[in-house]
N, C-alpha and C positions, 0 to 999 in steps of 0.2 A: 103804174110805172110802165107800163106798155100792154102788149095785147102778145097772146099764143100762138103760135101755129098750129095746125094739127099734123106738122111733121115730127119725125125723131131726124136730129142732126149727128152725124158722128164726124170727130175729131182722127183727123191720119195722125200728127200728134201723139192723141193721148194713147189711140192703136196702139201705136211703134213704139212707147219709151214704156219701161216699169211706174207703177205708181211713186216708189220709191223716190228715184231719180226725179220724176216731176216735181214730188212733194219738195224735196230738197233744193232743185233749183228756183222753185218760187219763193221756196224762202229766204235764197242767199237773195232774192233781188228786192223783198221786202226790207232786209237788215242793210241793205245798203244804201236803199232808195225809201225810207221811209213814208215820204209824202208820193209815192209813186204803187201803181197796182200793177203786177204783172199780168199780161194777156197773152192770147194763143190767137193768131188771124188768121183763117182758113178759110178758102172761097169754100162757096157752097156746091157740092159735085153732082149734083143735077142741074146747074141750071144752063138755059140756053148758051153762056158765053161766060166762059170759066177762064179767068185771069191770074194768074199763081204772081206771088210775090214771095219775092226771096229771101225777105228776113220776117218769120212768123211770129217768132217772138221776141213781143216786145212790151218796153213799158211807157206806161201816160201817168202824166199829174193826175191825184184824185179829183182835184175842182174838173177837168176838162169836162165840160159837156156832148154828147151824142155826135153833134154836129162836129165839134173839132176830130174826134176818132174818124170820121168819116174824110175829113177834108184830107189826115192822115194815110191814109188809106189809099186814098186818089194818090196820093203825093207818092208813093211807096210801088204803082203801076212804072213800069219804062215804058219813055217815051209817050206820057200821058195819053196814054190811048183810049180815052172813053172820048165818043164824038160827041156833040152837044143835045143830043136826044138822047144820051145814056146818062145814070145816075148808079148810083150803088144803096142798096136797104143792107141792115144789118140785123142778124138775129144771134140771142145769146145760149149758150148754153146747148144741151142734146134737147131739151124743149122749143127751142127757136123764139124765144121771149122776142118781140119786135119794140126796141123801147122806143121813146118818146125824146125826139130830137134834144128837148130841156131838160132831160137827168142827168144827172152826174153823175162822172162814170165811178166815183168814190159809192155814192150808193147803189151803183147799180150792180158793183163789187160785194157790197156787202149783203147785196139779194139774192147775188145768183153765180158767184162762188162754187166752183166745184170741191170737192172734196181736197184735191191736190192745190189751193191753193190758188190755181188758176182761171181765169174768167176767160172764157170760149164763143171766140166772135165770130161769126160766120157772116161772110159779105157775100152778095147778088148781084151782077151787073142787070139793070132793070133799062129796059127801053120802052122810052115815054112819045116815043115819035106816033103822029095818028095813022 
């Protein structure tokens, strides 16, 4: 299903709110959106060129595959600012799980699930220019 970093990732998120509170609001979004997984999106704060977006959480169909969260994602930047030599990689979890474009994010929910309920995305602005 993907390959590890050998980083540890941490969540400002799950920092800042009680487990409580998290566990509780992942599940109102589960009883209301059933076919829907709720996520936490948080750039990655080391990297070269950290891009914040203003709504972290949020939720996707379980069918959507890797590639639709990511096109998501783009869409979710102002003023589409990644130039045409930049992309974005995503890793899951405080492990940095790097999955594989073709997983669904319904299983990749049900792999790597935090305790609270919520799956913890962390995105990379990667420059691919030579």
């Amino acid at each position: 299903m993907g390959w590890t970093a050998r980083k540890h990732y941490s969540s400002r998120y799950k920092n800042s709110r009680p487990f409580e509170y998290r566990k509780s609001s992942a599940e109102s979004v589960r009883r209301a959106r059933p076919s829907f997984i709720p996520l936490i999106v948080e750039p990655v704060e080391t990297g070269k060129r950290i891009i914040r977006i203003k709504n972290h959480k949020i939720a996707v169909p379980k069918e959507w595959k890797v590639l639709n969260l990511i096109d998501r994602i783009k869409n979710m930047f102002e003023n589409n600012i990644l130039t045409d030599s930049e992309s974005i990689t995503i890793h899951l979890g405080e492990l940095g799980t790097v999955p594989l474009p073709s997983n669904t994010l319904g299983d990749l929910y049900h792999e790597h699930h935090d305790e609270d309920m919520f799956l913890y995305v962390h995105y990379q602005v990667q420059d691919f220019s030579g």
